[in-house]
N, C-alpha and C positions, 0 to 999 in steps of 0.2 A: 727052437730055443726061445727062453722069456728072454726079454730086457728088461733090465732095471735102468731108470736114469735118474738119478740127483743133480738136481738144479741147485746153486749155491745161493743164499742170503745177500742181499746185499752188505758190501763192508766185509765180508769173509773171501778168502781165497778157498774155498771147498775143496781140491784134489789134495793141497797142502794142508790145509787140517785135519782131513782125514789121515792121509798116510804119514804125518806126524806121529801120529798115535799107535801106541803098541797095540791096542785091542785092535779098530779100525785098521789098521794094517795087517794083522792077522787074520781078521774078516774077507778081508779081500782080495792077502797074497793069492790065492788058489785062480783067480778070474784076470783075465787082458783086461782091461781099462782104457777106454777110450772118451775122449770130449767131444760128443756131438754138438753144443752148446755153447757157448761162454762161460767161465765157471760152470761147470758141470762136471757129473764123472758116469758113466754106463759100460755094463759089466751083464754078460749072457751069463742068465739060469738056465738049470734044465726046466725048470716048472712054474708054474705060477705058488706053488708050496713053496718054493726053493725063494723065489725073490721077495716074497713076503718075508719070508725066513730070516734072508740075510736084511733087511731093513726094520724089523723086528731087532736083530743084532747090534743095528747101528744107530739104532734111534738114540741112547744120550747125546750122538755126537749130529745125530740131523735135528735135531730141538735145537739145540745150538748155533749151526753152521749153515743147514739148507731151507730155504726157501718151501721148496715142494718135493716129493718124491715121483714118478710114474713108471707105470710097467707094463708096458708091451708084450700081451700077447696071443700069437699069433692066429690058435684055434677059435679065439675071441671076434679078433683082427686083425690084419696083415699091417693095418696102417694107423687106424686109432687107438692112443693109452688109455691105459687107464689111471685113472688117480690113486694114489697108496690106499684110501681107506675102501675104494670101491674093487679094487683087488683083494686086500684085506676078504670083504665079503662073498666076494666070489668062493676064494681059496674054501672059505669058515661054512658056503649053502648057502648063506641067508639071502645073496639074491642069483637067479640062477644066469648064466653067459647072456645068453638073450634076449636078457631085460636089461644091459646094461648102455643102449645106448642112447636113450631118451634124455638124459641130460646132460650136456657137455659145457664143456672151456675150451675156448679156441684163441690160442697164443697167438701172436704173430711173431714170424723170425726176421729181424731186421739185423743187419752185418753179422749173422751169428748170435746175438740174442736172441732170448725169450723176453717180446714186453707184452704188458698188459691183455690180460683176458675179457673175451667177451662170451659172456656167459647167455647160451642159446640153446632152443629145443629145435626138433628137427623139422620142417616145415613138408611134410607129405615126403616123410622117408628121406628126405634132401638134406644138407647141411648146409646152412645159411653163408655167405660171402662174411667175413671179417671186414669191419668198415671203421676200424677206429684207428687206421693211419694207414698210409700205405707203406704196405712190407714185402718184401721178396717173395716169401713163401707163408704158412700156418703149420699147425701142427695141434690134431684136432683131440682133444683128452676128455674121457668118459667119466663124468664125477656122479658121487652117490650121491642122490638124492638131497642129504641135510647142506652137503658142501655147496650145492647147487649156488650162485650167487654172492656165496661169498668174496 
């Protein structure tokens, strides 16, 4: 199964805006819903077509309400996301699974948040230690290339 996870905006309640919403609610009756995150909302696809799909779907209301999107998965990686638009590409060819892990955003989760990314390349196949506060744990996201450092 893919995962999709929407992270909300700050100032927004993201579960509650979306399921507000007739369209957004209809998007998403079909799928369990669960918050791995603080404000968040993630919901298993079957495919990495399927979770672009449904965030394709939802995008009026993620311009609006979320933060970032990512989607896990699995044949990719068991453990690192990917970012919407570098799923986006996968899904489309333009860049093939195995090139997707040279540039990353490494979140750190403190009480259940997501803060602040530290944007790293992999140091001899490795992934760099998050040094910008200490946190519980990371959660390590594969971005395309242009996102790199934003």
């Amino acid at each position: 199964m893919t995962q999709v996870c929407i992270v909300g905006s700050e100032g927004s309640h993201l579960q509650y805006e979306l399921l507000s919403r007739d369209t957004a609610r209809a998007a998403l009756s079909t799928y369990d819903i669960t918050e791995p995150f603080e404000n968040s909302l993630a919901v298993d696809t079957v495919s990495i077509g399927a979770a672009v799909s449904l965030l394709n779907d939802l995008n009026w209301y993620l311009v609006r309400f979320a933060a970032f999107s990512l989607v896990l998965e699995p044949s990719i990686s068991d453990e690192e996301w990917l970012s919407r638009t570098l799923a986006r590409q996968v899904r489309d060819g333009d860049v093939r699974p195995e090139e997707t892990g040279d540039h990353l955003a490494i979140y750190g989760v403190d009480e259940g948040r997501l803060v602040e990314p530290m944007y790293v390349t992999r140091v001899d196949g490795a992934v760099p230690s998050y040094d910008l506060r200490d946190v519980e744990e990371t959660l390590v996201v594969r971005v395309a290339e242009d996102e790199f450092g934003r």
